[in-house]
N, C-alpha and C positions, 0 to 999 in steps of 0.2 A: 192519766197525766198527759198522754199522745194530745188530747183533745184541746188543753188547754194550750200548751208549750209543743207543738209540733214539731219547731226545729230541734227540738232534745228528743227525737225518736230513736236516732241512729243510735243515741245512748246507753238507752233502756237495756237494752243485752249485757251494759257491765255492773247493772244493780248488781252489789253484794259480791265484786271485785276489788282487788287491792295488789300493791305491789309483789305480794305472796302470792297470786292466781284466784280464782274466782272460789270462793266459802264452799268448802263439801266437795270439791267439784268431781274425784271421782265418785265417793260414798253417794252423795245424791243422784248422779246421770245413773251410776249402776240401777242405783235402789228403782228410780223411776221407771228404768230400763225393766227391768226383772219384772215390774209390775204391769207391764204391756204399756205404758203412760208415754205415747214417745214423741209428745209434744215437749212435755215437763222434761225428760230426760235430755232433748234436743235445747232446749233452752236452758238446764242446769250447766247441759256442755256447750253452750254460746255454740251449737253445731245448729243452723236450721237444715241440712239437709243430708244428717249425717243417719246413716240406716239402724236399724233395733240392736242389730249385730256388731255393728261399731260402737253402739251408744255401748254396749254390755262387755265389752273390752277393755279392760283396765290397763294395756299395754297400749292401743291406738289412744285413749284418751291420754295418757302420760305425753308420750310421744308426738302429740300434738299440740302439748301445753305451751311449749317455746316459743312455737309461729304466735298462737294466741297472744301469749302475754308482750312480743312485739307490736301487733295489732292494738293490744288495750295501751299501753306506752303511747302508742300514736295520738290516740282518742283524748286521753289527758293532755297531750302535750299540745292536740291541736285547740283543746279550749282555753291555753296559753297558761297552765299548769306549768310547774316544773316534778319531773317524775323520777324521785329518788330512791332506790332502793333500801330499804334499811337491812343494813349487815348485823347479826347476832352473832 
């Protein structure tokens, strides 16, 4: 998709994000983690440069979800979105 639409690269990291946090995000980093995968795990935790060891921490990933989902707020709001929480 990078090839076609370049300027939507920066975006790519929130496929399969939403006002809840990014789909699976500890279950999947763990899982890919555990599996030695730490591309897959670094990119389920929108982390490129976070270590095997981090990725496999279910307490750093928690822990880190709030910066993130500030960051992804950003990203929406900067393509002139408005970025609502939905309250259950």
């Amino acid at each position: 998709m990078t090839k076609h639409f370049p300027e939507l690269a920066p975006l790519i990291k929130w496929h399969l994000t939403s006002t809840d946090g990014p789909l699976h995000y500890v279950a999947d980093t763990v899982y890919h983690a555990d599996q030695g995968k730490l591309d897959y795990a670094r990119e389920s935790a929108v982390a490129p440069d976070a270590t095997l060891a981090e990725l496999s921490d279910e307490s750093w990933l928690l822990a880190r979800l709030p910066a993130l989902m500030v960051e992804f707020r950003a990203a929406v709001e900067s393509l002139g979105f408005v970025y609502e929480e939905v309250k259950s």
